[in-house]
C-alpha positions in Angstrom: 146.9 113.1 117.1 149.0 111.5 114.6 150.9 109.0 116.7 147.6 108.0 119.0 144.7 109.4 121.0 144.7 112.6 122.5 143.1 112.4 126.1 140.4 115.5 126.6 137.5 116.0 128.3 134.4 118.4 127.4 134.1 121.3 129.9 131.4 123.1 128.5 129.1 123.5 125.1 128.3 126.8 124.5 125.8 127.6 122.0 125.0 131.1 120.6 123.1 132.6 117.6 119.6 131.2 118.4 117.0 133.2 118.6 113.9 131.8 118.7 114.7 128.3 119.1 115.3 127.0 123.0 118.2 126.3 123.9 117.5 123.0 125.2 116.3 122.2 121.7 119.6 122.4 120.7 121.6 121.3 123.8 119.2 117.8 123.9 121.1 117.2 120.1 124.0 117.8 121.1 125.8 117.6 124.6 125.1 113.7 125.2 127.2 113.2 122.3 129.6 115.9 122.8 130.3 115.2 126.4 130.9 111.3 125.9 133.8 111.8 123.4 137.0 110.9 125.8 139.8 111.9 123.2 139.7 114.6 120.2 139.6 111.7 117.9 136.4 110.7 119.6 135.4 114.9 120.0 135.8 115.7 115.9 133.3 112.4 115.2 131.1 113.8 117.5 130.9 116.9 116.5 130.6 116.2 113.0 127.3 113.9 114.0 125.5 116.6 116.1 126.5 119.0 112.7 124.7 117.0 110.5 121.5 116.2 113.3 121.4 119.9 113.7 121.2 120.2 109.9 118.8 117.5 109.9 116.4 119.7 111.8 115.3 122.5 109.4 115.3 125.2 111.7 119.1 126.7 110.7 120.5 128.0 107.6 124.6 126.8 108.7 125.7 125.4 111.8 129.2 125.7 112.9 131.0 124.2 115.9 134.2 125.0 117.1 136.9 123.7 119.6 138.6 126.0 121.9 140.6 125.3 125.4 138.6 125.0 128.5 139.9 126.8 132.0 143.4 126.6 132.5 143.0 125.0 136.2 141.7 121.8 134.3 144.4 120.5 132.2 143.0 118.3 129.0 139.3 120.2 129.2 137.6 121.8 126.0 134.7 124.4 125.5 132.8 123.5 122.4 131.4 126.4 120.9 128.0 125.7 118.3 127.2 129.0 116.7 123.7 128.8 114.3 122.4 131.2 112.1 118.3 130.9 112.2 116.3 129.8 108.5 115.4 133.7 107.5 112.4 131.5 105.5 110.6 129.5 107.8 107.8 128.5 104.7 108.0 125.9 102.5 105.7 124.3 100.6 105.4 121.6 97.9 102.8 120.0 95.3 103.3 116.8 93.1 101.4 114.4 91.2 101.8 110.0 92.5 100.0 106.8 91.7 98.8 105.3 94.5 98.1 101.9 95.6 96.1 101.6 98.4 93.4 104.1 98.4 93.7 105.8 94.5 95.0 105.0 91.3 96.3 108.6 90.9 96.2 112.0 92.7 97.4 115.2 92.9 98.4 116.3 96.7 100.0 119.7 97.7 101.2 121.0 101.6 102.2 124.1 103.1 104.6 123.8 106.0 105.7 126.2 109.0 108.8 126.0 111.0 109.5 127.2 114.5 106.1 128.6 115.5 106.5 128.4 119.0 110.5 127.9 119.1 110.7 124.5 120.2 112.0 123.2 116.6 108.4 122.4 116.3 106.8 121.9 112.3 103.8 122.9 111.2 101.9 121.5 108.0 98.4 121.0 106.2 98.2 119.1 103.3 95.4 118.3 100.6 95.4 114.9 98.0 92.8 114.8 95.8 92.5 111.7 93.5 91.2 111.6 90.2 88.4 108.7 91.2 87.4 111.1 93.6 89.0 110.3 96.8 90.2 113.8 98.9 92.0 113.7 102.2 92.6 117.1 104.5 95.0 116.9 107.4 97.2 118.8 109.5 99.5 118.3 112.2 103.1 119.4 114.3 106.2 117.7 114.8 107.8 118.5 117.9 111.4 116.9 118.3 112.4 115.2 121.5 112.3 117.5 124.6 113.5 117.7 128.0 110.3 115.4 129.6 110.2 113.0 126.2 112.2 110.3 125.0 111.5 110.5 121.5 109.5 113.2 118.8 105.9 113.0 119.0 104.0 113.8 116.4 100.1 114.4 115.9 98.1 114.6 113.1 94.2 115.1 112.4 92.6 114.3 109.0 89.3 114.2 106.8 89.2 111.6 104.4 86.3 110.6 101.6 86.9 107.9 99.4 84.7 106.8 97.0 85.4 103.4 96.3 81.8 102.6 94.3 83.4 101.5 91.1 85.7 98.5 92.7 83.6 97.9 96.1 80.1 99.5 95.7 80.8 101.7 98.6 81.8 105.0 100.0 83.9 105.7 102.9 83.8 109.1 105.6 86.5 109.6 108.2 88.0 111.7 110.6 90.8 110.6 112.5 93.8 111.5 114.7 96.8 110.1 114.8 99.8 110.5 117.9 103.4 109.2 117.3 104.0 107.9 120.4 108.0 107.1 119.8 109.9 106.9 116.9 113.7 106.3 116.3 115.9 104.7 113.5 114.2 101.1 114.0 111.2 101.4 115.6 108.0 103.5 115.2 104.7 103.0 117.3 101.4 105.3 116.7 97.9 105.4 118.0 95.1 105.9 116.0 92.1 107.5 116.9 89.1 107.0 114.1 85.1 107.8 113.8 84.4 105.8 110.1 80.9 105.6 108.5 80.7 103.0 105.2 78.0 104.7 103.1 76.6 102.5 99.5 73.8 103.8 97.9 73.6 101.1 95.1 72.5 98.8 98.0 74.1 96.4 95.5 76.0 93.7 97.5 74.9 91.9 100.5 78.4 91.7 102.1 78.8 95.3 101.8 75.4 96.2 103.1 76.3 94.1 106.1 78.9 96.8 107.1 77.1 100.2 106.4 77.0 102.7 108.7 79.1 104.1 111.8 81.8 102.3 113.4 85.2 103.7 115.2 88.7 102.7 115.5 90.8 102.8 118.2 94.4 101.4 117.7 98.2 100.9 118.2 100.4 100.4 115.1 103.9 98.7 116.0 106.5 99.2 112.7 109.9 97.7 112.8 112.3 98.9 109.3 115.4 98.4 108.7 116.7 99.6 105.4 120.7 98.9 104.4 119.6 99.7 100.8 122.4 102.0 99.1 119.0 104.1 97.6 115.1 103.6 98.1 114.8 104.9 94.0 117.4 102.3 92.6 118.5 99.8 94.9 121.7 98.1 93.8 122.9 96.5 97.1 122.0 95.5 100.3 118.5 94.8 102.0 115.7 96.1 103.8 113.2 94.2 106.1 109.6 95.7 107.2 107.1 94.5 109.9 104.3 96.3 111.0 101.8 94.9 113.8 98.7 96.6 113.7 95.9 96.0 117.0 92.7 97.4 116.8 89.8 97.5 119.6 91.3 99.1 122.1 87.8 100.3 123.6 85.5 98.4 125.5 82.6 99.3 123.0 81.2 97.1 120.5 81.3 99.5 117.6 85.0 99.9 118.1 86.6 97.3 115.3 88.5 94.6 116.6 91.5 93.1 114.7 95.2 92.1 114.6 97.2 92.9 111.6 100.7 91.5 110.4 102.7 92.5 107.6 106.1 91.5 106.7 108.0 92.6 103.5 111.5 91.7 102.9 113.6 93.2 99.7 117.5 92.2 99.0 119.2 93.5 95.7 121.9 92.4 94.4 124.8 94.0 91.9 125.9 91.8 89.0 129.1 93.6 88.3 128.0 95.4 84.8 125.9 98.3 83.5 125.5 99.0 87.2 123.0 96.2 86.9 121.5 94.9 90.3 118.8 92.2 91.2 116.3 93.0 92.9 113.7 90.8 94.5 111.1 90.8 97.6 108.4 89.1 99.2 105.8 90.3 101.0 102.7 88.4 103.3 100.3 89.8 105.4 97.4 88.2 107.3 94.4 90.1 109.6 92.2 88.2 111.6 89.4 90.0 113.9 90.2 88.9 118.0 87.0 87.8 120.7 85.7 84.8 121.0 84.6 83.0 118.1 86.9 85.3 116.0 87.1 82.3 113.2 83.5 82.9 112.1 83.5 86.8 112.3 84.4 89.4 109.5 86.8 91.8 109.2 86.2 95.4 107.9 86.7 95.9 104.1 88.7 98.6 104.7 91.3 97.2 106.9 91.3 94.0 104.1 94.3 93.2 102.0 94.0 94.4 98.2 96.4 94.0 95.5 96.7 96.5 92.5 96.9 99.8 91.3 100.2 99.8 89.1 102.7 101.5 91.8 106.3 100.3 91.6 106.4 97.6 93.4 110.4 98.6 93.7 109.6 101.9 95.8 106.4 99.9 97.8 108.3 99.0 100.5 106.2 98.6 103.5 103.4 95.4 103.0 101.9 93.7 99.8 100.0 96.1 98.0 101.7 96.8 94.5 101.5 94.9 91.3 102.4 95.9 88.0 100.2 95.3 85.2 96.8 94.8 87.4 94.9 98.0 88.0 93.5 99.2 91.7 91.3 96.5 94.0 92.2 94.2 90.7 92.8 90.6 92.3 90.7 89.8 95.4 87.6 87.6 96.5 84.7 89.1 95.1 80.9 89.2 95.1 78.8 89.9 92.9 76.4 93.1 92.5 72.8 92.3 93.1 71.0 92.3 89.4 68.5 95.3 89.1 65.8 95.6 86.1 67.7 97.8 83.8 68.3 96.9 80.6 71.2 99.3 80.8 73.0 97.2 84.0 76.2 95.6 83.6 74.8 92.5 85.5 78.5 90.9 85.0 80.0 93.8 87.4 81.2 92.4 90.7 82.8 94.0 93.8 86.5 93.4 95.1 86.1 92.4 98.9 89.5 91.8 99.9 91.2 89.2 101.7 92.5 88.3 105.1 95.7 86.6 104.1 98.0 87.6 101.0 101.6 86.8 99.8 103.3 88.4 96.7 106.8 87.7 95.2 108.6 90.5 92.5 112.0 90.4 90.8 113.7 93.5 88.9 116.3 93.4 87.1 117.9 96.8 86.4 120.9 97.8 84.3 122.3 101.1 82.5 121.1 102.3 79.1 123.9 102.4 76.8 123.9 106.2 76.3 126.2 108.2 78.0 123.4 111.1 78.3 121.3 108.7 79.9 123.8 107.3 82.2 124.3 110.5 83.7 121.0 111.0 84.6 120.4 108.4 86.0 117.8 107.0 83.9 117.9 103.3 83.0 116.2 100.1 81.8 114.8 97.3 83.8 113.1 93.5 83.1 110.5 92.9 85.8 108.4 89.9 86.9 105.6 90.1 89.7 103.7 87.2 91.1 100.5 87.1 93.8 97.1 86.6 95.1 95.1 86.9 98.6 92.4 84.6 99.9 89.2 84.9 102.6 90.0 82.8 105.6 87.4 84.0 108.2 83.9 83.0 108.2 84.7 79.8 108.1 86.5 80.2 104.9 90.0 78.8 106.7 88.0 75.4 106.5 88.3 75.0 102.5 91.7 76.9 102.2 94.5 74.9 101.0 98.2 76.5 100.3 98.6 74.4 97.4 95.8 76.0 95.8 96.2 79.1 97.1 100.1 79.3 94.8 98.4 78.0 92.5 95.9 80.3 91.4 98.6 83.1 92.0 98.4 86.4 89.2 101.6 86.5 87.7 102.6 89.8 85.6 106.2 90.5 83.4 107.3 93.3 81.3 110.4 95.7 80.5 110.6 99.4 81.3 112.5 102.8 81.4 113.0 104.1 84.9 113.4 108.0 85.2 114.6 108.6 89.1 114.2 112.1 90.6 115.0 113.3 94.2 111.2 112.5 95.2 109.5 110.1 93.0 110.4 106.9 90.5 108.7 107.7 87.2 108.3 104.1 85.2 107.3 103.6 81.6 106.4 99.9 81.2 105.0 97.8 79.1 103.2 95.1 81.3 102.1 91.2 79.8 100.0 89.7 82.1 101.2 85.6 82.3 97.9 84.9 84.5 95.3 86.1 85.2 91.5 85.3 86.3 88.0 86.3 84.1 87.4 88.9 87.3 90.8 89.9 87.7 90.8 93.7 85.6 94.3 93.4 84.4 95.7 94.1 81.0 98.4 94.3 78.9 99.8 97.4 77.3 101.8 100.8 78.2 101.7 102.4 81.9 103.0 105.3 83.0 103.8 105.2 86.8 104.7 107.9 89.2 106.2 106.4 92.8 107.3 107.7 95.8 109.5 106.0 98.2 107.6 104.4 101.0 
């Protein structure tokens, strides 16, 4: 092995220890690879691959593979031997507190998960997020890994959802869903969603909300292409990572059934400087939905499925579309409307409601570096300069007649501020202090302290 490549081939893989799992749970991780390798060079990379994929799975508490000689009438042939000891604990469970961007400035969300049920490496879970402005989500679903008849994992998962979005957009939102991963590998994920919606507002204060009360359904494939060459999701101080997502809805030939396309694109690169471990981040991120048909140009698109930009998450761990902004609380910068005036004194007739947009860009830069502490160092926990930049316009309804790009950069929100950054194994804990460089007499952004909790998207 020392002066060139040894010449084998792979006779058998023998696996013992399991069970409950299947056997062709395992054997689908692990004898493609195995059985390619054409030299023990080749054989020892392989095997330590399908170690760590085995590991990967959750289902075994150690995996060992060893090499012995195949039958002596086939000179050059190997046995591999992958001995697994079973997880004794097959529960796990977690519970954690995150700001969120999209849906809820804060929550607290908790699951219960069950390996192995049925032996097919298959995982079990139901979680439960409840968020402080009153938004709650309930959903459960199973992982199976990729078996004998499927190219890929699938995974399915049901939910309940209430979201009451009165204080930003005067309505309230009920869902049930179902969700199917239809294939999913390093690159590429696709999913279909499955979803019965109903847009309740009992303030009855804004005509284009009223417009889109009641039931509606959504029936959709989501496309997502990622590729991350980022050293860490936490604290990126090299390479790059690119997102796109695709998103199609109104696959149903009935008019309730909500007809869109959705593009999102989101590009990061950081960049070490050489000192303090310091690294440049920066990204941009643009997304634009229009509703399909014929005479899509003068038809609406659901609020819900509208861009929004705000609710103080990292914009550093927001990987995935433009949603973040720091400084700029949740639904803060958007086209808005305002609330029909009712006789009472005690009104705040000023109050208006966030609609969204169809079309959005944003633009941060982060500029990290190590605390001079030695105790901090070793934690991890550092310092960083940020600057954030965006804004999202209306250009359906005719709206795309009046838009102009020139005004549309300039009347971007701009936000800067410095920061601690404390990173754990499952979410980016910020202290900032924002200053807000622009902002408009609707937008609700201020100066000041904010304490973020982020996980990695």
């Amino acid at each position: 092995m020392l002066t060139g490549p040894v010449p084998i081939h792979v006779h058998n893989v023998i696996i013992t220890g399991n069970t409950k799992t299947k056997g062709y749970i395992i054997e689908t991780q692990a004898s493609e690879a195995l059985k390619k390798a054409t030299t023990m060079q080749d054989l020892l990379r392989a095997s330590d691959a399908v170690n760590s994929r085995l590991k990967s799975l959750g289902l075994f508490d150690s995996v060992a593979i060893t090499l012995d000689s195949g039958p002596p009438e086939i000179p050059g042939s190997v046995n591999v031997i992958i001995k697994v000891e079973e997880a004794r604990n097959r529960v796990s469970g977690e519970i954690g507190a995150y700001t969120n961007a999209e849906a809820k400035s804060s929550s607290v969300e908790g699951s219960i998960k069950y390996k192995n049920l049925l032996g097919f490496g298959d995982l079990w879970d139901g979680s439960i997020a409840y968020g402080f402005d009153r938004t709650a989500e309930v959903s459960a679903g199973v992982y199976l890994p990729r078996l004998k008849t499927l190219v890929a994992p699938v995974t399915v998962r049901a939910y309940l959802l209430t979201q009451d979005l009165l204080t930003f957009s005067s309505y309230k939102e009920r869902s049930v869903g179902l969700s199917v991963g239809l294939f999913s590998n390093r690159f590429h994920n696709l999913e279909y969603h499955l979803a019965w919606r109903n847009l309740i507002d009992p303030s009855q204060m804004t005509s284009s909300v009223k417009m889109q009360l009641g039931h509606d359904y959504l029936s959709s494939l989501k496309y997502t292409l990622k590729i991350d060459k980022r050293n860490s999701s936490v604290r990126p101080t090299k390479g790059y990572a690119f997102i796109a997502k695709t998103h199609i809805g109104g696959l149903a030939p009935d008019s309730q059934s909500l007809r869109f396309l959705r593009q999102e694109f989101d590009l990061r690169c950081a960049i070490p400087l050489g000192f303090y471990h310091a690294a440049l981040n920066f990204g941009i991120c643009s997304g634009v939905i229009f509703p399909w048909g014929s005479g899509f140009l003068n038809r609406t698109t659901s609020i819900p499925e509208r861009f929004f930009l705000g609710g103080n998450l990292s914009p550093v761990c927001a990987l995935g579309g433009p949603k973040a902004s720091w400084g700029f609380k949740t639904r803060a910068t958007s086209p808005y409307e305002p609330k029909r005036q009712i006789d009472d004194d005690n009104a705040d007739v000023a109050s208006r409601d966030s609609l969204g947009g169809n079309f959005t860009a944003t633009a941060l830069a982060d500029l990290s570096f190590d605390l001079p502490t030695r105790w901090f160092r070793e934690r991890g926990i550092h310092a960083h300069v940020f600057a954030y930049a965006g804004n999202v316009a209306m250009l359906t309804e005719n709206e795309f007649r009046s838009f102009s790009m020139q005004k549309f950069i300039g009347s971007f929100r701009s936000s800067a501020g410095i920061g601690v950054v404390i990173p754990t194994n499952r979410f980016r804990v910020e202290l900032n202090y924002c200053y807000i460089l622009k902002k408009f007499a609707n937008d609700h952004a201020k100066a000041g302290f904010w304490l973020t909790f982020s996980r990695p998207s």
